[in-house]
MIVEX-414293 format. One line per 10 residues: number of its first residue (from 1); their letters; for each residue x, y, z of C-alpha. Coordinates in pm, 1 decimal, always signed. Example, Ala and Ser with C-alpha at 12.3 -4.5 7.8 and 13.67 -1.06 7.14 Angstrom:
BEGIN
1) AS) +1230.0/-450.0/+780.0; +1367.0/-106.0/+714.0
END
This chain:
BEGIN
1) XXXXXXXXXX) -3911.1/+15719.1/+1715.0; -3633.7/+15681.6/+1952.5; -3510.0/+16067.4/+1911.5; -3864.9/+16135.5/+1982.5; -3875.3/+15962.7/+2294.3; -3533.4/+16117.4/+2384.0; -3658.1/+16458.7/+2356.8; -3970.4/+16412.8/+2559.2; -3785.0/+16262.0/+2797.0; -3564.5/+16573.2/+2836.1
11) XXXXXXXXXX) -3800.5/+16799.8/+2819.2; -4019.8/+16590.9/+3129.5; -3699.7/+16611.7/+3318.1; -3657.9/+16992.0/+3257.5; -4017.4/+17077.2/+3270.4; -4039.7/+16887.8/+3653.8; -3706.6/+17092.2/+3736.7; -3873.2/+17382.4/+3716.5; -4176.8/+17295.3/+3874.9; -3956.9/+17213.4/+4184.3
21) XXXXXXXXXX) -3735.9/+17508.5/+4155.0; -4056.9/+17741.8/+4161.5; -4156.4/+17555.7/+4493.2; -3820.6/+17639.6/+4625.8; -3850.0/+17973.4/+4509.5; -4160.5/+18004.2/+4712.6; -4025.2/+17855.7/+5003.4; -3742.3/+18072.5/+5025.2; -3940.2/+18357.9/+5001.9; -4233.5/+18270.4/+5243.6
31) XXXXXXXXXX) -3902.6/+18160.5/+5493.8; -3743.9/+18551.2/+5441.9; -3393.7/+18339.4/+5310.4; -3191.7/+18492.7/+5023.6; -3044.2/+18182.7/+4811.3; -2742.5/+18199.7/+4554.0; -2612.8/+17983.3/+4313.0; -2251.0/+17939.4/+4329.6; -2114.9/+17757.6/+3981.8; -1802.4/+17675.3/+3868.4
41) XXXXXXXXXX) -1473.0/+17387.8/+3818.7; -1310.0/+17214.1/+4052.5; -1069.7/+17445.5/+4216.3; -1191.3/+17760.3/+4084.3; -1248.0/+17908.4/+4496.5; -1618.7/+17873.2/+4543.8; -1569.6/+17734.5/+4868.2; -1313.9/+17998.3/+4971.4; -1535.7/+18300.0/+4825.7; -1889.8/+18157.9/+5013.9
51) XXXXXXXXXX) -1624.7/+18145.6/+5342.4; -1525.9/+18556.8/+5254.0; -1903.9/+18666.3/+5211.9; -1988.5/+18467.8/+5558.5; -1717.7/+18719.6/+5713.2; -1860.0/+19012.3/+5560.4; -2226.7/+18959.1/+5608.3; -2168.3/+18823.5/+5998.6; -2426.3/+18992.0/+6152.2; -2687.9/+18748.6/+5982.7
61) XXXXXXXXXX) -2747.2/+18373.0/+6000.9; -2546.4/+18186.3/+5680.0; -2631.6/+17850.6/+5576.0; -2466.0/+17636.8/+5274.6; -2543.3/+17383.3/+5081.9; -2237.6/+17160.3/+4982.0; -2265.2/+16958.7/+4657.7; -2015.7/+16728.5/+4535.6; -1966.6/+16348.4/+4425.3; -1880.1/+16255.7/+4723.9
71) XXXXXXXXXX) -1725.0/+16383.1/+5026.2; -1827.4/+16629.1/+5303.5; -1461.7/+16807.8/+5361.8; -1659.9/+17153.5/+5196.2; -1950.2/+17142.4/+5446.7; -1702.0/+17043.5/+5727.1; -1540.4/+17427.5/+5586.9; -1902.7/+17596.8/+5632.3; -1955.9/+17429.4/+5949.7; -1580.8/+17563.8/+6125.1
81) XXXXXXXXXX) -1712.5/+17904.2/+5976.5; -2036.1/+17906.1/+6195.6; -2319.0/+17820.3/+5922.4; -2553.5/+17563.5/+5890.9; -2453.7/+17306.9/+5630.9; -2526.2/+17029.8/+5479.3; -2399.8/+16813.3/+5187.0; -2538.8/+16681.9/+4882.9; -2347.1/+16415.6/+4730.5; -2464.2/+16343.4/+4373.6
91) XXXXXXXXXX) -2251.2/+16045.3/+4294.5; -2254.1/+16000.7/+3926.5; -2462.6/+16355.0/+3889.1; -2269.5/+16616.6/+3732.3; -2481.8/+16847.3/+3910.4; -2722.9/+16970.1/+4134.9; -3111.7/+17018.0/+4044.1; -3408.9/+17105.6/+4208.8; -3499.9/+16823.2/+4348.1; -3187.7/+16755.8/+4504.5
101) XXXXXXXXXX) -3214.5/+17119.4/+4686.0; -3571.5/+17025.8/+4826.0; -3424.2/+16748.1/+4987.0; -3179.8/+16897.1/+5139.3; -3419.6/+17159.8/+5277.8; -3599.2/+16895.2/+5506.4; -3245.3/+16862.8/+5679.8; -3302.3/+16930.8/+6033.7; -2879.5/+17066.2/+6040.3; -3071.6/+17373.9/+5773.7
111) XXXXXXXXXX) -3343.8/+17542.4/+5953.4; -3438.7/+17771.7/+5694.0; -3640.1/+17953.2/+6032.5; -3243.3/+18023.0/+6156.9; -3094.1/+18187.7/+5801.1; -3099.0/+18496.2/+5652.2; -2851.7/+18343.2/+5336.8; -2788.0/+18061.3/+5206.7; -2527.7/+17925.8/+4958.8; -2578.7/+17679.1/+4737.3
121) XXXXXXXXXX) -2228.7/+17541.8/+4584.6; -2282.4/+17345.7/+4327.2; -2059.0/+17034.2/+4177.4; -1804.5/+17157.0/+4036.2; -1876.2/+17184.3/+3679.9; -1930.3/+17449.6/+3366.8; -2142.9/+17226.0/+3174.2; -2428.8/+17018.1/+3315.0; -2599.7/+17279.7/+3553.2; -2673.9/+17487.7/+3269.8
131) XXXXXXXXXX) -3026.3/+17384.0/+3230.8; -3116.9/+17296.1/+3587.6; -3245.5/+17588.9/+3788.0; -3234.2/+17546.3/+4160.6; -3478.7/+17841.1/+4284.0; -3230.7/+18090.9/+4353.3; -3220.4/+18460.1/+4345.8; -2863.3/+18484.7/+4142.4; -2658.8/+18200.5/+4010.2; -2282.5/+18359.8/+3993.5
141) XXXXXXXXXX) -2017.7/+18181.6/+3855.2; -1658.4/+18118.9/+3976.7; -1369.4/+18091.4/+3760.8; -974.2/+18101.9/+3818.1; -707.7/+18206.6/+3608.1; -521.0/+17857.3/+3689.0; -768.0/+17754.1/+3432.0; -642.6/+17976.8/+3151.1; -779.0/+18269.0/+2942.7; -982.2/+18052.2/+2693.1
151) XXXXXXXXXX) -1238.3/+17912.4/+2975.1; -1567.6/+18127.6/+2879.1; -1512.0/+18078.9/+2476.7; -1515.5/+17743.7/+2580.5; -1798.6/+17695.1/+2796.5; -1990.1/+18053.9/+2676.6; -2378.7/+17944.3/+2768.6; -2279.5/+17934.6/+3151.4; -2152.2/+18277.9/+3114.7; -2403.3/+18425.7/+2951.1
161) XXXXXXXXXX) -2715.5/+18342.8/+3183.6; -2539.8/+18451.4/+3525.6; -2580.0/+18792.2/+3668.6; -2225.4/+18751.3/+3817.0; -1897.8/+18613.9/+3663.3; -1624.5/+18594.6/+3952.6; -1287.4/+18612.3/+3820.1; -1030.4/+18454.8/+4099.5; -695.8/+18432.7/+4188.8; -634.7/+18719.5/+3969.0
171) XXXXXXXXXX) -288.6/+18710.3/+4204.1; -162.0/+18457.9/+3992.5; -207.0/+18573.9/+3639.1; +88.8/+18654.0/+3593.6; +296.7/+18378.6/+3705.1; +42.4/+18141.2/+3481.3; +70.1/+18339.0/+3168.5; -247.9/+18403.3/+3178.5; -399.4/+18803.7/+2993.5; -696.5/+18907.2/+3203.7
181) XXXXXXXXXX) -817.2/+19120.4/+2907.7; -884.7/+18829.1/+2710.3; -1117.1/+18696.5/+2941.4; -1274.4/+19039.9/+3020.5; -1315.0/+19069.6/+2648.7; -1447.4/+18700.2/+2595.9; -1738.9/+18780.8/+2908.2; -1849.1/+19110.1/+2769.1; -1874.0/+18885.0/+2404.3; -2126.4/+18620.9/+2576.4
191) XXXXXXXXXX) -2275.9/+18843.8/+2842.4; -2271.9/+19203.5/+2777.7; -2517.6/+19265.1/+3044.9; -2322.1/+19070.2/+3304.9; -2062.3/+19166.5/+3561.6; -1733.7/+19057.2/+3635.1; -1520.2/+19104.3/+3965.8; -1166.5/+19014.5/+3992.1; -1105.3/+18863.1/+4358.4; -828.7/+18697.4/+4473.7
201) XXXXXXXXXX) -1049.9/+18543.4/+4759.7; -771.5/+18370.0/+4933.4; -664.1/+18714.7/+5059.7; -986.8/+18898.5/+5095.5; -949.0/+19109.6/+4801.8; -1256.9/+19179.9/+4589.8; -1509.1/+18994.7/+4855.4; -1665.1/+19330.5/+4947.9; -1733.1/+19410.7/+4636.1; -1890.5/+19104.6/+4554.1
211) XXXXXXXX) -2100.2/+19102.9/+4862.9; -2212.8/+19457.6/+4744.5; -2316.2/+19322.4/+4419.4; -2522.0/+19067.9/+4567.8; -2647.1/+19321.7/+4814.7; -2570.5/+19120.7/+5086.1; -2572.3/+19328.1/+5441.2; -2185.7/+19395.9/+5598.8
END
């Protein structure tokens, strides 16, 4: 009986999920806004690559959502870039859901009226936003090479729902030992529909073609 009551329970939570991600779907769409997904582990760059697609696409408005623990210094980041942001601090949450997202659309600091784009950067995790779809057009993950080759064998269900796996700081592969085959080989295992773009989006370097991906304007 208690199983039983464990699995409704999940399936409640996932079930009203949805239903809130489908009225954020609608919202965006009824608003004109483009909304993204932006996954991945502490670290990987997800902050750094929404900051490289705000240069490219700076002819429209660009708001983010910044989720973590705790902490604004990531919507502080949007902000000195010239978006709209606000932050969602989950606290013991491992991630963001709908619900969360909804909220942080009634923030008068993201006037979905004002933006073209917006960013939603999730906590920085592999593992718990899995299951929890926030609305968005895309969800594209983020991972770096400072967290080795074996990253999508170990965490393959992330990798193979996203349209987009961004592979970053491809500049240091080398010095970490680190084969870039092996994880191009390990993707097109989970996801052989899926993408993959090397950046190293400290520098710039495979932004564009990211943002052309996403067809985002430049």
């Amino acid at each position: 009986m208690h199983k039983i009551t464990e699995v409704d329970m999940e399936k409640n939570i996932l079930e009203e999920n949805e239903r809130i991600a489908q009225e954020n779907r609608d919202l965006f769409k009824s608003k004109g806004v483009r909304a993204f997904n932006i996954l991945g582990a502490i670290g990987s760059g997800k902050t750094t690559l929404i900051e490289g697609l705000k240069e490219i696409i700076s002819e429209k408005e660009v708001g983010a959502i910044a989720g973590d623990l705790t902490g604004k210094d990531d919507s502080r980041r949007f902000k000195k870039r010239g978006m709209s942001s606000v932050s969602i601090n989950t606290g013991k949450d491992c991630h963001l859901d709908a619900h969360y997202v909804n909220h942080a659309l009634e923030e008068e600091d993201l006037d979905l009226d004002t933006i073209d784009i917006l960013f939603i950067e999730n906590v920085g995790n592999l593992i718990c936003p899995v299951d929890f779809p926030l609305g968005t057009e895309k969800d594209v993950v983020v991972i770096s090479v400072t967290e080795g080759d074996d990253m999508i064998r170990k965490h393959p269900l992330i990798f193979s729902r996203s349209e987009l796996t961004v592979l970053n700081k491809v500049d240091l592969a080398e010095p970490m030992d680190v084969d870039l085959e092996i994880i191009e080989e390990d993707y097109r295992e989970v996801n052989p529909h899926g993408t993959l773009i090397k950046t190293n989006a400290k520098d710039r370097e495979g932004i564009k073609e990211v943002a052309e991906f996403l067809e985002l304007p430049s």
